[in-house]
Residue frames as a rotation matrix with the C-alpha (Angstrom) as fourth column:
UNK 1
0.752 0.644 -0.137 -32.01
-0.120 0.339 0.933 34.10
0.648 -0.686 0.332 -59.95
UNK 2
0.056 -0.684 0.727 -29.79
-0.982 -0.169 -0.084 34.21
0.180 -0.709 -0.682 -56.73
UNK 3
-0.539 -0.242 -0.807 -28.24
0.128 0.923 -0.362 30.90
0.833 -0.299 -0.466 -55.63
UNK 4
0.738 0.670 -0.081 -30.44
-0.101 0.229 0.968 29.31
0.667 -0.706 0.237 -52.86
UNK 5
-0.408 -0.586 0.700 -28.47
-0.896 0.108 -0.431 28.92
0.177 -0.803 -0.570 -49.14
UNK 6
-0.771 -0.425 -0.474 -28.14
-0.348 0.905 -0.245 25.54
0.533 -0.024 -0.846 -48.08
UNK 7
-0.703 0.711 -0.002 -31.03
0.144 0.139 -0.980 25.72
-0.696 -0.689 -0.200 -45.64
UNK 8
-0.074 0.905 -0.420 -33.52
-0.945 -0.198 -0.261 27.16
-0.319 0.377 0.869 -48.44
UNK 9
0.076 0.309 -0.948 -32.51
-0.966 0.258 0.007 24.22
0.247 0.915 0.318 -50.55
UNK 10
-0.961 -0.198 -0.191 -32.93
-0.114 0.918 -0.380 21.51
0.251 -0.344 -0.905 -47.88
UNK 11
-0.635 0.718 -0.285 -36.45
-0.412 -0.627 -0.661 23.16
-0.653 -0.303 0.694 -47.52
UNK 12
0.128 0.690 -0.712 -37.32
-0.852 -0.291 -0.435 22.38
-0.508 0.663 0.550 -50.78
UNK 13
-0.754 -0.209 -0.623 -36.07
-0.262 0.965 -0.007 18.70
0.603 0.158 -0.782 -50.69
UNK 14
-0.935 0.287 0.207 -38.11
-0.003 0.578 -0.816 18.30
-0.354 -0.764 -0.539 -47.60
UNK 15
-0.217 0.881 -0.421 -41.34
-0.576 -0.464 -0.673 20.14
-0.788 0.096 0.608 -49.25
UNK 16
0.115 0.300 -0.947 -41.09
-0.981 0.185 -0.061 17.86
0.157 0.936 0.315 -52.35
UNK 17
-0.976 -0.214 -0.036 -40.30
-0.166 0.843 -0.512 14.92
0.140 -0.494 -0.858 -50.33
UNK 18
-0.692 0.717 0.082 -43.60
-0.114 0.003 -0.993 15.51
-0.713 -0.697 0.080 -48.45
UNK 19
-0.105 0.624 -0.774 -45.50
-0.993 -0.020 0.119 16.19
0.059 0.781 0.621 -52.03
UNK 20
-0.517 -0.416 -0.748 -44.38
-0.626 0.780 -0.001 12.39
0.584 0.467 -0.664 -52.58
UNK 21
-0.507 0.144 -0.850 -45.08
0.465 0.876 -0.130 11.25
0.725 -0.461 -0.511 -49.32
UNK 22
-0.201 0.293 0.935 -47.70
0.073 -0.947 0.313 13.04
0.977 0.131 0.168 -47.51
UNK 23
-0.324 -0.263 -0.909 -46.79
0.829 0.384 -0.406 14.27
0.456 -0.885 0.093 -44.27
UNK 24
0.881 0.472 0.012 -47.88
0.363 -0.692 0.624 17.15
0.302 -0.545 -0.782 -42.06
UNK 25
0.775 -0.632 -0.006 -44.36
-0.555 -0.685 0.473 18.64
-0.303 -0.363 -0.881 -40.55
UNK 26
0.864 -0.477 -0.161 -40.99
0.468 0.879 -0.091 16.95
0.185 0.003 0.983 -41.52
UNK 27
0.819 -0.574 -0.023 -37.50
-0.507 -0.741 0.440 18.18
-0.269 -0.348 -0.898 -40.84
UNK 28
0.396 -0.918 -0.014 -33.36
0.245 0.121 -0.962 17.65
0.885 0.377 0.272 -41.20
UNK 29
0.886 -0.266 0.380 -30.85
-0.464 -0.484 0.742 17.02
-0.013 -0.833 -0.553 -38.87
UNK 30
0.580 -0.753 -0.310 -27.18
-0.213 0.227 -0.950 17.31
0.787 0.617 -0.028 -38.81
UNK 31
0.199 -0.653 -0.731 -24.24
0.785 -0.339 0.518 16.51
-0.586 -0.677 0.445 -36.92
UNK 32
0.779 -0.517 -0.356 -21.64
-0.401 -0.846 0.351 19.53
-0.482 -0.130 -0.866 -36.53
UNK 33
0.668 -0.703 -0.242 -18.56
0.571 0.694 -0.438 17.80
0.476 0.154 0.866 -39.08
UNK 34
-0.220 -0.901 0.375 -16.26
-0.389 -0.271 -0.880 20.41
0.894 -0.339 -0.291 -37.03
UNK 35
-0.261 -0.337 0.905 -17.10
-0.956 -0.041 -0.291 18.92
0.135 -0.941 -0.311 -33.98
UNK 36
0.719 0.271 -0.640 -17.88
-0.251 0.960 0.125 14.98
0.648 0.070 0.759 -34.57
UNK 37
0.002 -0.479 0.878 -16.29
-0.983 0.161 0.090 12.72
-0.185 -0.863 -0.470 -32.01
UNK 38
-0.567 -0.170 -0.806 -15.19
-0.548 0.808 0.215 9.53
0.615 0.564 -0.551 -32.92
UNK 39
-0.782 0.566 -0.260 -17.62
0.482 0.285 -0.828 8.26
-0.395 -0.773 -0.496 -29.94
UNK 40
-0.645 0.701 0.304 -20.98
0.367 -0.065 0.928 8.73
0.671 0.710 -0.216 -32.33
UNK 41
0.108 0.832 -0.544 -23.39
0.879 0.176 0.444 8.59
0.465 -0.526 -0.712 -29.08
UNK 42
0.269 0.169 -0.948 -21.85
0.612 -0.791 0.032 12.20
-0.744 -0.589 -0.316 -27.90
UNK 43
-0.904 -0.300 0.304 -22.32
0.424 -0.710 0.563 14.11
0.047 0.638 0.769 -30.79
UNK 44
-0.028 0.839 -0.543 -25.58
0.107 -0.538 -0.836 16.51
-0.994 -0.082 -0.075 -30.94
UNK 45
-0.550 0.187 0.814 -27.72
0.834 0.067 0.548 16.86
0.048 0.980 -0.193 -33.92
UNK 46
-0.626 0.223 -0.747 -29.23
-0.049 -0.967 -0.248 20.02
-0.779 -0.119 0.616 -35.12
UNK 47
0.451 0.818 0.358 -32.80
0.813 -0.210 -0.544 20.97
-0.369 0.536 -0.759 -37.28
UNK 48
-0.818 -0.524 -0.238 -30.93
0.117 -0.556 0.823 22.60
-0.564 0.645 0.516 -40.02
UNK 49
-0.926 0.318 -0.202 -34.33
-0.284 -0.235 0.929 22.36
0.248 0.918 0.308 -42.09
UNK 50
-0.754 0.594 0.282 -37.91
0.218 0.630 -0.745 22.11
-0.620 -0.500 -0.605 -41.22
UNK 51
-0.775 0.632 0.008 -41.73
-0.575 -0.710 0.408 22.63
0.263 0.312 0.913 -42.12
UNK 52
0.106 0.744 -0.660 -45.36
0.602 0.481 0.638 22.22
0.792 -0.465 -0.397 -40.79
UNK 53
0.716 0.679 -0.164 -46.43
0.512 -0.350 0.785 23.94
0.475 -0.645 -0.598 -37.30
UNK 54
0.862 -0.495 -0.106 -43.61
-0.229 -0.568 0.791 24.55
-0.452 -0.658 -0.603 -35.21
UNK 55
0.485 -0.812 0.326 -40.85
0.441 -0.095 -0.893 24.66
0.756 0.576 0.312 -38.15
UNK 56
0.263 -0.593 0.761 -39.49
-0.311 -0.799 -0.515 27.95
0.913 -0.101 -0.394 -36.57
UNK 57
0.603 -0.205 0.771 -39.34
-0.740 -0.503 0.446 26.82
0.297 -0.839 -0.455 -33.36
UNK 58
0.865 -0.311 0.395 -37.44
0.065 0.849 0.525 23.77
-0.498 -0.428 0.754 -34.17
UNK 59
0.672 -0.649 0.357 -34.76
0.525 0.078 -0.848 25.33
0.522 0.757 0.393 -36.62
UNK 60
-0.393 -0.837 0.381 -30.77
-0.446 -0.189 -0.875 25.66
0.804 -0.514 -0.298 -34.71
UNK 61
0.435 -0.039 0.899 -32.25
-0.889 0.139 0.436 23.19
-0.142 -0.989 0.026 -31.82
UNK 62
-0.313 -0.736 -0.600 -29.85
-0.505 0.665 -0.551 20.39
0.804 0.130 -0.580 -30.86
UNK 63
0.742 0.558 0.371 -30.88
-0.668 0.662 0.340 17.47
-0.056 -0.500 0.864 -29.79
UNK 64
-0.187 -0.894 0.407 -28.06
-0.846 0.357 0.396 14.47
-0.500 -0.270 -0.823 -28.27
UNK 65
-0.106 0.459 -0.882 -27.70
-0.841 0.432 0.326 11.98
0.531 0.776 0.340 -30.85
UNK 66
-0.930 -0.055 -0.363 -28.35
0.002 0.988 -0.155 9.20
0.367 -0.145 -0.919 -28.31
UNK 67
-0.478 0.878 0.017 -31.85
0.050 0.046 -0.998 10.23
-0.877 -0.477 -0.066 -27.99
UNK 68
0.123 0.868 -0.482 -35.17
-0.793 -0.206 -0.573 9.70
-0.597 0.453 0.663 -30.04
UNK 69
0.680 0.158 0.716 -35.69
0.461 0.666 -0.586 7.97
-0.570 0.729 0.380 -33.20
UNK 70
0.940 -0.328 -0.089 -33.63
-0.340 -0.921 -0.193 10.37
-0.018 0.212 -0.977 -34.49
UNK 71
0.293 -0.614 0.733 -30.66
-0.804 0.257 0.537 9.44
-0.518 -0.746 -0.418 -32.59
UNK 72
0.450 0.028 0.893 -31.44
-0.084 0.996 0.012 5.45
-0.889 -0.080 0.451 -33.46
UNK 73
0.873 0.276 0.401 -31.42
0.218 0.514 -0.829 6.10
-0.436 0.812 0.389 -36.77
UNK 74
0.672 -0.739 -0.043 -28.08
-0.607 -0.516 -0.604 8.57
0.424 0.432 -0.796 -36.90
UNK 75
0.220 -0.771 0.597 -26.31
-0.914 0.050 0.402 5.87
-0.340 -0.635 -0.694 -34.97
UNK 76
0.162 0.264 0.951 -27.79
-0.059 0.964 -0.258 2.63
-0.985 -0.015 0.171 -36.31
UNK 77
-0.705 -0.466 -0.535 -27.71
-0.503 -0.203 0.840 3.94
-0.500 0.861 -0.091 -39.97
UNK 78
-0.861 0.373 0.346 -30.64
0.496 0.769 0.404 2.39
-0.115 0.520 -0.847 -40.71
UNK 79
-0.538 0.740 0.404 -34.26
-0.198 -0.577 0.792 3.55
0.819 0.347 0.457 -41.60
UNK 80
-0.944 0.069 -0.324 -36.87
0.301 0.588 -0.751 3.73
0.139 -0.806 -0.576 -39.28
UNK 81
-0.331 0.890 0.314 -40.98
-0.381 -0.430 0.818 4.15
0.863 0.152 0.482 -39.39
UNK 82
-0.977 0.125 -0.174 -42.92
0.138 -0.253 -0.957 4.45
-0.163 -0.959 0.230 -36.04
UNK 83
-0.515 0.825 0.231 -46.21
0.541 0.103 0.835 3.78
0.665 0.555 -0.500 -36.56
UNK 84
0.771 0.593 0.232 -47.67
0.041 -0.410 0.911 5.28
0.635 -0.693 -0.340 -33.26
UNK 85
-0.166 -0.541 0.825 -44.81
-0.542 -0.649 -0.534 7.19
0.824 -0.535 -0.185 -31.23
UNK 86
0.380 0.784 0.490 -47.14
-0.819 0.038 0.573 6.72
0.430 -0.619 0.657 -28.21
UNK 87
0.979 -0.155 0.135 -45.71
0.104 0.941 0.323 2.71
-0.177 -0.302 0.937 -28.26
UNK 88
0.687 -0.701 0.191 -42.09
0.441 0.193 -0.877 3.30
0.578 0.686 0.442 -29.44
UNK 89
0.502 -0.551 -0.666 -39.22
0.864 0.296 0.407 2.80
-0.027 -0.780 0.625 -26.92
UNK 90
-0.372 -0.858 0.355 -36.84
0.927 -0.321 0.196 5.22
-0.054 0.401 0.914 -28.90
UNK 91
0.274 0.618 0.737 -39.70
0.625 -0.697 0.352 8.06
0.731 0.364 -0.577 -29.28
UNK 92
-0.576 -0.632 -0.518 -38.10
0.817 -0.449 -0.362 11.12
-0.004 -0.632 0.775 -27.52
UNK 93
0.137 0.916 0.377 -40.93
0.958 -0.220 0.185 13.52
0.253 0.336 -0.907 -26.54
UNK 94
-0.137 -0.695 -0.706 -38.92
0.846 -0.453 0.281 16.54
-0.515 -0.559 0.650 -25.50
UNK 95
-0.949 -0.176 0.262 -39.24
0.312 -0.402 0.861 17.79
-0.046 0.899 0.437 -28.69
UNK 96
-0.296 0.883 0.363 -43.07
0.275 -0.286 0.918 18.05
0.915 0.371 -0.158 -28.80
UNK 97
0.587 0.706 -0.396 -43.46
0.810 -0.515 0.281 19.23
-0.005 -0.485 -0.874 -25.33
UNK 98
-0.434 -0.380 -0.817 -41.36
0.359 -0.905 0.230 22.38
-0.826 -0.193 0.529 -26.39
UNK 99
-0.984 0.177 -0.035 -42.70
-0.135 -0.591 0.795 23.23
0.120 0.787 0.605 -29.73
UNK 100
-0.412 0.903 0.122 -46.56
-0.522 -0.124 -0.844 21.91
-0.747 -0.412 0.522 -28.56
UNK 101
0.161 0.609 -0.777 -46.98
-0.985 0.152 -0.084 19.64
0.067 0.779 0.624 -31.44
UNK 102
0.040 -0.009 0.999 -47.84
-0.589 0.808 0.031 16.19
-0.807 -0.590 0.027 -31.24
UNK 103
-0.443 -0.279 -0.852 -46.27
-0.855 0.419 0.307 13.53
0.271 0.864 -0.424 -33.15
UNK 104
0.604 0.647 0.466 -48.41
-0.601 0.753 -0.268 10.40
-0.524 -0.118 0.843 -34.10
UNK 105
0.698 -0.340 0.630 -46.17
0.220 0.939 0.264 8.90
-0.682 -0.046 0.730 -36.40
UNK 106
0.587 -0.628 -0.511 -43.01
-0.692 -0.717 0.087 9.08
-0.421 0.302 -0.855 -38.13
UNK 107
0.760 -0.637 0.129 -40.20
0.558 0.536 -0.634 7.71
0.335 0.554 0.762 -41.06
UNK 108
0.736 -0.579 -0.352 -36.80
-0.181 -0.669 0.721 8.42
-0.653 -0.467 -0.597 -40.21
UNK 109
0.854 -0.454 0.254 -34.15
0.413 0.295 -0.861 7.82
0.316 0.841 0.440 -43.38
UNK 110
0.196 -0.793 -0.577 -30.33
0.676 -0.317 0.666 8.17
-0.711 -0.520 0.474 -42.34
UNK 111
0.978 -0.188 -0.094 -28.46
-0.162 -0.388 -0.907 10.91
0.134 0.902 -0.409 -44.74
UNK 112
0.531 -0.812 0.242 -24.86
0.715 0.583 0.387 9.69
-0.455 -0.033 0.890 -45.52
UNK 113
0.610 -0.666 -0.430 -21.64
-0.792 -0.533 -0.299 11.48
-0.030 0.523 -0.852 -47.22
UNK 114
-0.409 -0.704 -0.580 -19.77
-0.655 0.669 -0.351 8.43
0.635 0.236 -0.735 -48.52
UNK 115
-0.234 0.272 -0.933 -20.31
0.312 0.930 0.193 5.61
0.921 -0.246 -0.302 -46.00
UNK 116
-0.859 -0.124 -0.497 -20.92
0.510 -0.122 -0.851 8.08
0.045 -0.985 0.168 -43.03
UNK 117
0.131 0.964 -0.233 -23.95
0.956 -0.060 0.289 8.87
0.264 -0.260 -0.929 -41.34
UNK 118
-0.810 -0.554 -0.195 -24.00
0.561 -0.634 -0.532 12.53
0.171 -0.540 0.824 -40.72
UNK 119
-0.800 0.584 0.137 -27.77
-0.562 -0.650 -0.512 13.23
-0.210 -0.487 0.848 -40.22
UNK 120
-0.475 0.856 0.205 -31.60
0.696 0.508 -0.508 12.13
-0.539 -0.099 -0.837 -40.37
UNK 121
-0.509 0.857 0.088 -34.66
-0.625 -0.437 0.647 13.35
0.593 0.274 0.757 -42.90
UNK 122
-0.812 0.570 0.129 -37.78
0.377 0.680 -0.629 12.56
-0.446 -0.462 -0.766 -41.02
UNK 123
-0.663 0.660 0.352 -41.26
-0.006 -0.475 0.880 12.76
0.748 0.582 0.319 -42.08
UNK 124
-0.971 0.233 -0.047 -44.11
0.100 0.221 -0.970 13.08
-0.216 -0.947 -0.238 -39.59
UNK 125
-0.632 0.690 0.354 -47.57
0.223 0.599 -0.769 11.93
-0.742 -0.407 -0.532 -39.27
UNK 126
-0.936 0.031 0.351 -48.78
0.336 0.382 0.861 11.15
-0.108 0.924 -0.368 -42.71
UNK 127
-0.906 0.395 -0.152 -51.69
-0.422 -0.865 0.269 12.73
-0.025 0.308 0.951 -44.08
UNK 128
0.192 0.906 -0.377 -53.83
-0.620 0.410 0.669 10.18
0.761 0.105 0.640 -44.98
UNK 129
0.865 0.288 0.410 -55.40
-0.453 0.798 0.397 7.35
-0.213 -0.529 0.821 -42.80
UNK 130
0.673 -0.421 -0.608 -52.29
-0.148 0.730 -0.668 5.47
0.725 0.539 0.429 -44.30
UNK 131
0.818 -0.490 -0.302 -48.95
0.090 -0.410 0.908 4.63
-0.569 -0.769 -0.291 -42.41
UNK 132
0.202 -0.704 -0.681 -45.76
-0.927 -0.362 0.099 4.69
-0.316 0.611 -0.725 -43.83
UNK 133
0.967 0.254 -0.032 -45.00
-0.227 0.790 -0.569 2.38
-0.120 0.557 0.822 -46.12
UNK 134
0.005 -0.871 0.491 -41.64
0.485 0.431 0.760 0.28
-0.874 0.234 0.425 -47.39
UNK 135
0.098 0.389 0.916 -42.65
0.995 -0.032 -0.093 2.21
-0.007 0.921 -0.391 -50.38
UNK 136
0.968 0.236 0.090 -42.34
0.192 -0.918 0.348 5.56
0.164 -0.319 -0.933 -48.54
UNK 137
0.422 -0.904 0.064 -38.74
-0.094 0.026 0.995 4.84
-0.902 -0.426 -0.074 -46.54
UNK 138
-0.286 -0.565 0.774 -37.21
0.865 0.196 0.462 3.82
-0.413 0.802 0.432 -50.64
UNK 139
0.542 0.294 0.788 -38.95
0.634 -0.758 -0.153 7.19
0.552 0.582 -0.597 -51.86
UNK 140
0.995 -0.064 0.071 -37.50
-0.094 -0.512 0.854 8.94
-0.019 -0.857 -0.516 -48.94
UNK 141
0.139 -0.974 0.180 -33.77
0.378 0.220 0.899 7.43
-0.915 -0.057 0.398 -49.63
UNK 142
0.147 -0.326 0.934 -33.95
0.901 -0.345 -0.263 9.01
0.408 0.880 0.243 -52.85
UNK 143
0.530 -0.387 0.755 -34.15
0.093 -0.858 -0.505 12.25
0.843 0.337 -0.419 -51.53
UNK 144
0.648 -0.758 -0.067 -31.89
-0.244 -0.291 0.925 11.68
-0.721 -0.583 -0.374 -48.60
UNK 145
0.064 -0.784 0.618 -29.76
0.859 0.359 0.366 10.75
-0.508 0.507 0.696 -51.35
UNK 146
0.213 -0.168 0.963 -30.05
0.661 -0.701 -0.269 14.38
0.720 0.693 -0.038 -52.91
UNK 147
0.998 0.007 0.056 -29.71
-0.036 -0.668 0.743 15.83
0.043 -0.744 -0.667 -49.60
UNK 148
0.241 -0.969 0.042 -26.15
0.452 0.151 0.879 14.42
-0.859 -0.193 0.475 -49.15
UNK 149
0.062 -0.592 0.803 -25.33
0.944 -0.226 -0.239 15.84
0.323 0.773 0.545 -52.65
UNK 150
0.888 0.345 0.305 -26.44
0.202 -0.887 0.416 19.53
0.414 -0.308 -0.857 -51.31
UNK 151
0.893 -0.449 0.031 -24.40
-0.102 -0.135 0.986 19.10
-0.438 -0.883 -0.166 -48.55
UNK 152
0.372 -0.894 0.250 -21.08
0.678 0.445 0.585 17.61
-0.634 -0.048 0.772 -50.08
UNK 153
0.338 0.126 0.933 -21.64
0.717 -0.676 -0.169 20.27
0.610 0.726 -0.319 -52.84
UNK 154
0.905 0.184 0.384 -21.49
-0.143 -0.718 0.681 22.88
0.402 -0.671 -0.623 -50.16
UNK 155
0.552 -0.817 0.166 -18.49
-0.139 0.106 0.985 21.61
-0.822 -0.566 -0.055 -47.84
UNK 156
0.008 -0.768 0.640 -16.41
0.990 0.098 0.105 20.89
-0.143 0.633 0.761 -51.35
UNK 157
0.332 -0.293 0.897 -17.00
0.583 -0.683 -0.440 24.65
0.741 0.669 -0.055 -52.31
UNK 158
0.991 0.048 -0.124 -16.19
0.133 -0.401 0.907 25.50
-0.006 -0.915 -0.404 -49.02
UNK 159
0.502 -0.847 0.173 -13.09
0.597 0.485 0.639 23.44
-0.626 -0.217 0.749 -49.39
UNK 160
0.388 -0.156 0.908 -12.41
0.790 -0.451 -0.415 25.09
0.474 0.879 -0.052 -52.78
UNK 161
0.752 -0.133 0.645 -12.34
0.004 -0.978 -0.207 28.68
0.659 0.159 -0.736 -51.47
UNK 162
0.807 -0.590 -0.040 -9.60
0.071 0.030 0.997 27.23
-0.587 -0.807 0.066 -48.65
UNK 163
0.370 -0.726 0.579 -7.52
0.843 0.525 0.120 25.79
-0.391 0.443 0.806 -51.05
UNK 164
0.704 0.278 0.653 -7.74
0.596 -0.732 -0.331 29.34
0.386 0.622 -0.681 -53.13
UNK 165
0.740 -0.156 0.655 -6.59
-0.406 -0.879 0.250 31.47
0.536 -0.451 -0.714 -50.28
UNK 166
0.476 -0.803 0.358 -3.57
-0.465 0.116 0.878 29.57
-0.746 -0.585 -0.318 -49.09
UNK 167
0.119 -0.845 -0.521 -0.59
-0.978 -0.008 -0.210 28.38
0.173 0.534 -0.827 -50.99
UNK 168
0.932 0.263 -0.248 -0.59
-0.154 0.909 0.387 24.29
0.327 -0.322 0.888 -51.22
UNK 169
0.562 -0.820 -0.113 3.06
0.380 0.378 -0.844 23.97
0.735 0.431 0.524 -50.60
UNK 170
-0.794 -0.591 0.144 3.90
0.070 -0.325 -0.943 26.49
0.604 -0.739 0.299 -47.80
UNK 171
0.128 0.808 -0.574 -0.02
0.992 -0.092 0.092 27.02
0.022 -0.581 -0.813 -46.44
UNK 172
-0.880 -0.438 -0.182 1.18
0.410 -0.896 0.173 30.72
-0.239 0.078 0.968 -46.67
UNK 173
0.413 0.876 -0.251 -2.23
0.163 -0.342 -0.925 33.00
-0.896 0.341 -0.284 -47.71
UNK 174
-0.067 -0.107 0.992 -1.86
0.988 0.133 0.081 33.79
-0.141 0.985 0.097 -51.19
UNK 175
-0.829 0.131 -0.544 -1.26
-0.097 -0.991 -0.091 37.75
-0.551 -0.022 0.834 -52.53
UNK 176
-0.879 0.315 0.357 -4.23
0.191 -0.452 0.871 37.59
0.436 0.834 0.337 -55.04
């Protein structure tokens, strides 16, 4: 079986997330770690992972992390559920009038690497009659907790193949 790409296999955290907690569309968003700014409020997140209606048209847009729930939650590091958008100060609607889909409500769960925030899993507008629960947002931190493994998994083998191709001692490339 071929090794999944980082995007399939945030896909299939979100899709089994949703199984848990049933949502209609949910998505991932990162910062950029080559271009973080020690000033959090001008960095730009990106929909590295979606699904539900307008996945496709929301995967590689960037959105400024001082906007939405989104935003709140990549800055504030906390969780956040939104029962009705509609009332919710922080609810950035930008997003649904470009992709045409209308959010009613929504969990946001920060995703960390060590003690840093470096994106958001959201879920969006719950299947059943229900809303999100305190029960949802602790199911949901489990798998933003497997998301961050993905990810560190990924940027260590990244690191790996640097380390490989340069000499630790002069930084020189290596002959092999």
């Amino acid at each position: 079986q071929p090794e999944m790409s980082l995007g399939d296999n945030l896909v299939e955290v979100l899709r089994k997330a949703a199984e848990f907690v049933p949502a209609s569309a949910g998505s991932i968003l990162l910062d950029n770690p080559n271009e973080k700014l020690p000033d959090r409020r001008q960095n730009t997140l990106t929909f590295i992972a979606a699904f539900g209606e307008a996945a496709e048209e929301l995967l590689g847009r960037r959105v400024p992390s001082d906007r939405g729930i989104a935003g709140h939650v990549y800055l504030t590091g906390s969780a956040y559920t939104a029962p009705d958008v509609r009332e919710d100060s922080f609810f950035y609607s930008e997003i649904d009038r470009g992709t045409r889909y209308t959010t009613e409500s929504l969990v946001a769960i920060p995703i960390r690497i060590g003690a840093e925030v470096c994106g958001v899993l959201e879920l969006i507008n719950r299947r059943d009659s229900r809303e999100f629960s305190e029960q949802d947002r602790h199911l949901l931190e489990i798998f933003a907790s497997y998301i961050s493994v993905s990810i560190q998994n990924v940027l260590d083998g990244r690191h790996a193949l640097e380390v490989a191709k340069r000499d630790n001692l002069t930084g020189l490339f290596n002959d092999r």
